[in-house]
C-alpha positions, 0 to 999 in steps of 0.5 A, a space after each residue: 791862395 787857399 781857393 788855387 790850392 783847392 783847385 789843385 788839390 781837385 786837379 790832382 784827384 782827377 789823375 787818382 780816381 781815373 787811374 785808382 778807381 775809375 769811374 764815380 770816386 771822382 764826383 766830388 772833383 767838379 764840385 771843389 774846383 765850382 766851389 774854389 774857382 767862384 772865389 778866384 777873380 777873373 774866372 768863376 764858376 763857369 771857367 771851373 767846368 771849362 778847366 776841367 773838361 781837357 783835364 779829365 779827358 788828359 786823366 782819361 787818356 793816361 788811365 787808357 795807356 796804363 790799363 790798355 792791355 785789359 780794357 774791354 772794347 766790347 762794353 764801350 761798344 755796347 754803351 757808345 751808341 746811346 751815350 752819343 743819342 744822350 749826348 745829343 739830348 743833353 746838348 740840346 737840352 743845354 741850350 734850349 731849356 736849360 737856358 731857362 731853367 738849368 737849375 731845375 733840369 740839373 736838380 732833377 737829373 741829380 735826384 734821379 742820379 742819386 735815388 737810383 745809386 742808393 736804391 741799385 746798391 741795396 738791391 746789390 747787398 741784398 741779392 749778394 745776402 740772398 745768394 750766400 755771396 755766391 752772386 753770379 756775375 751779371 751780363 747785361 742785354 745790348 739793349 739795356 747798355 743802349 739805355 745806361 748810356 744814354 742816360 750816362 750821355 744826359 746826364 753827364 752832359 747836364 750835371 756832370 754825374 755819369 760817374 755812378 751810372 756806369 760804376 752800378 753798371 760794370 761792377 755787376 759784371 765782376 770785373 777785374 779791377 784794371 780791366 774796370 778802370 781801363 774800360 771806365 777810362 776808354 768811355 768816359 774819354 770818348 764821352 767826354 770828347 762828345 761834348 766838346 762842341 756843346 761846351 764850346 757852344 755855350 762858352 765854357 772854354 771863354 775863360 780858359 787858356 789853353 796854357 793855363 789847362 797846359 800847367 796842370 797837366 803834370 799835376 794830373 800825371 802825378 795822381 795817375 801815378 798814384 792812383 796806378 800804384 793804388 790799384 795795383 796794391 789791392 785785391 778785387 773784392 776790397 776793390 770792388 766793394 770800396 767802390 759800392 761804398 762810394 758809390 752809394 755814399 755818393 748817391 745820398 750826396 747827390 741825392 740830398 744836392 738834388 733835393 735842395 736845388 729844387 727845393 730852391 727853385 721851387 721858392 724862386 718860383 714862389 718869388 717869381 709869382 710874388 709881386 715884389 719887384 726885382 732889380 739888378 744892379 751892376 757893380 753892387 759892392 761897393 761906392 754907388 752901387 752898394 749905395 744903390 741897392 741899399 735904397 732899392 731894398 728900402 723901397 721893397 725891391 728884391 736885388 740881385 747884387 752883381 760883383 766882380 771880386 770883393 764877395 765879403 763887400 758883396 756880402 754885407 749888402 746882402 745882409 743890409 738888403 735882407 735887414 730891410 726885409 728883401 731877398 737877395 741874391 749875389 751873382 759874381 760876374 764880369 760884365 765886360 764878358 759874354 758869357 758872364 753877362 749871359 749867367 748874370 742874366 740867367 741867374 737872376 731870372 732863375 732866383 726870381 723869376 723877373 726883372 723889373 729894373 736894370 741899372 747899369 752900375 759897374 764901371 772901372 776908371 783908366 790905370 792910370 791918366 795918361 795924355 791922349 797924345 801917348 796912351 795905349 790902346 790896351 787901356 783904351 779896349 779895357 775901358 771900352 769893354 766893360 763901360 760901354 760894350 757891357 752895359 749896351 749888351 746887358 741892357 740888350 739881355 735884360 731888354 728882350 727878357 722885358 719885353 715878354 714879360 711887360 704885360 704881366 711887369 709893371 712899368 719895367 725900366 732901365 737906368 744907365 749911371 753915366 758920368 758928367 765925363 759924358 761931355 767934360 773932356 779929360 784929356 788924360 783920360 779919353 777912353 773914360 770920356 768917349 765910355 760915358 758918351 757913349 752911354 748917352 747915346 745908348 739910353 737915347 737908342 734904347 729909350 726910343 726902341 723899348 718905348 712901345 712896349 712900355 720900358 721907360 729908359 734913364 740916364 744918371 749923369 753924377 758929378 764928383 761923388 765921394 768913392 774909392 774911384 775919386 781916393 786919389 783924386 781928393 785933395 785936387 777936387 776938395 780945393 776945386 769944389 771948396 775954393 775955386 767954385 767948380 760947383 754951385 753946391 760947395 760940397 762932394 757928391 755923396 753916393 746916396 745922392 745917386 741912390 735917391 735919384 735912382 729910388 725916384 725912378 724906381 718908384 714910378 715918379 717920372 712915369 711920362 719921361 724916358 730918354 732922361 738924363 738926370 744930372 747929379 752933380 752939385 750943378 756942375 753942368 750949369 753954364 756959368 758967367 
């Protein structure tokens, strides 16, 4: 609930600041909505941006019809031609090098963005000292609105900042304030609709439906109604010169946001050059997957831990990877989704800079057990999506990322954690069954394709290990395992006998094997008489 009522808190600024203030006031609202939507499952950060973009546009479109007898199409004119170059630059930079090293672009935008807010806000105090307040208002040159707003048009595309470049340009002008706020309203709607199609490209809007935009739509017409009132209650130079204030408060803010994304990245590439290994392990949270990456960091490995929901679980093995003197880096994502799987991929090559080791960890068990003879199809698509798309297509990212790096990476590999499932049949759970087979199948595939470039591909097949996945199930298998002799070794798997299995891997002891399947399960797949 806490994370929701920042969102609309956020959502609710927007209609404000577009209507209130127009341009720059509104900078945190990005921001807030990232921060809070990271928390809220199923959506995350990218479906904060996807959230926001109709909404701002909706803000825009309402300040255009309240202040549309004072904007000055003049100004948008004249700005219009270089936002749509910057747009397109910006785009293309969203897709091409941004794909690799988004934080640093970002990061550099950031501090350019924000040493020129604080550097064009002195200036501005210091003519105004200069001329004994009498500053006459300025006129900008066609060519000099050409260049503001391609760099408004890069730099709001990449990092959403196009807020204080426009503010330190109108203001100069001396504007009256409806007529700043409406002009502000008209370029940044038509800005905004620009990006539309990169944003689309990329898949910001995947998360997002369209009645989920719809519902904060009345939220949004509350502020502007807000923000009108505000606007119209106070005179041009208090107007005027709060907006300096912000403006400048928020370019040391972008300023200092800038400095420490770099900063950051520039320790990635130090991580990057090292040679510790990296690995990335799917469903890391929690059971066999924190248990997993736990070992990994004891055997000197680098993890990112990739979650779904629980971030404080994600936390601790966090904190127990750094306990055994590793780095590691939480990436919250849904590996049943394709942009998820896309960010999951891109984060961890821009913390560390490498990918030594995949393991395909993250899985969900059925809703419920159903017979095979009366179960939906809604399960069976859920199943499906995030056991077997979702690591075939992650291994299929991570693969090609190997496969540049492999002569510079020592014997990457790729380990797929299946399930006896894989060919145990349970008839009231099909869609598990036919998910670990198919898994099967995929480490055979991929072992047989990445083989000449060096990257060896496994398969863990556990038996009945002690999880939450197996609570409710225990009373059935304690009798089966401990009276009836359905395994060999009478005991539950534990998740470190997972874990240990992985960490022989890992550690380069099967290096003339791939295509392996290595049974963890008490012997249970020993035929018996």
């Amino acid at each position: 609930m806490l994370w929701w009522s920042i969102v609309i808190l956020a959502i609710f600024l927007i209609g404000l600041t577009k209507s209130g203030f127009g341009s720059g006031a509104g900078l945190m609202i990005a921001p807030m909505t990232t921060f809070a939507m990271a928390h809220i499952p199923k959506y995350g950060t990218d479906a904060a941006l996807g959230l926001l973009l109709p909404l701002l546009m909706v803000g825009d479109f309402i300040a255009i019809w309240q202040y549309r007898r004072l904007l000055s199409m003049k100004i948008v004119r004249r700005l219009l031609p270089g936002t749509i170059i910057g747009v397109v630059l910006g785009s293309l930079l969203l897709r091409w090098f941004v794909r690799q090293q988004k934080e640093v672009a970002e990061a550099l935008v950031n501090i350019d963005i924000g040493f020129e807010s604080v550097f064009l806000v002195l200036l501005h105090f210091y003519r105004v000292w200069r001329a004994s307040g009498n500053l006459p208002p300025y006129v900008p040159r066609i060519w000099r609105s050409f260049l503001v707003g391609a760099f408004a048009g890069i730099s709001s595309t990449i990092a959403h900042a196009a807020g204080p470049i426009i503010s330190l340009h109108l203001l100069p002008q001396r504007l009256e304030r409806g007529m700043f706020v409406g002009t502000c309203a008209l370029y940044f709607f038509l800005m905004n609709a620009l990006k539309l199609p990169a944003y689309y490209q990329v898949g910001l809007f995947e998360k997002i439906s369209p009645q989920l935009a719809m519902m904060f739509v009345p939220l949004v017409i509350v502020g502007a109604l807000v923000g009108y009132l505000v606007n119209r209650r106070i005179n041009d130079r208090i107007f005027t010169n709060t907006l300096y204030v912000i403006t400048f408060a928020l370019g040391w803010y972008i300023l200092a946001k800038g400095g420490i994304q770099l900063r950051l990245q520039i320790r990635g590439g130090a991580m990057s050059s090292s040679s510790t290994k990296v690995a990335l392990v799917t469903g890391a949270s929690r059971g066999i997957g924190r248990a997993i990456t736990i070992e990994l960091a004891n055997c000197g490995f680098d993890c990112v831990i990739n979650y779904l929901r629980n971030a404080d679980a994600a936390n601790e093995v966090k904190q127990a990877v750094e306990s055994a003197g590793q780095r590691g880096h939480l990436v919250q994502a849904d590996v049943g989704e394709s942009a998820d799987r896309r960010r999951l991929v891109d984060e961890s090559y821009n913390a560390f800079g490498r990918v030594d080791l995949l393991v395909n960890n993250a899985g969900i068990a059925p809703d419920a057990r159903v017979d095979i003879l009366e179960a939906g199809e809604e399960s069976f698509d859920r199943v499906i999506k995030v056991n077997l798309k979702g690591p075939y297509f992650l291994s299929q990212l991570v693969a090609q990322k190997m496969i540049v790096g492999s002569a510079s990476a020592d014997r990457p590999k790729i380990i797929t954690i299946s399930s006896v499932s894989a060919y145990a049949a349970s008839t009231n759970r099909g869609e598990y069954c036919i998910a670990k087979a198919g898994l099967s199948m995929m480490t055979k595939l991929y072992a047989a394709r990445l083989a000449e470039f060096g990257i060896n591909v496994y398969e863990i097949r556990p038996g009945i290990i002690e999880t939450d996945m197996t609570g409710p199930v225990k009373a059935k298998y304690d009798k089966l395992i401990l009276e009836q002799d359905l395994t060999p070794i009478h005991r539950w798997g534990k998740p470190e006998d997972v874990a240990n299995a992985v960490a022989a891997i890992a550690t380069d002891r099967l290096p003339f094997s791939t295509g392996e399947v290595i049974n963890v399960d008490g012997g249970f797949h020993l035929r018996r008489l």
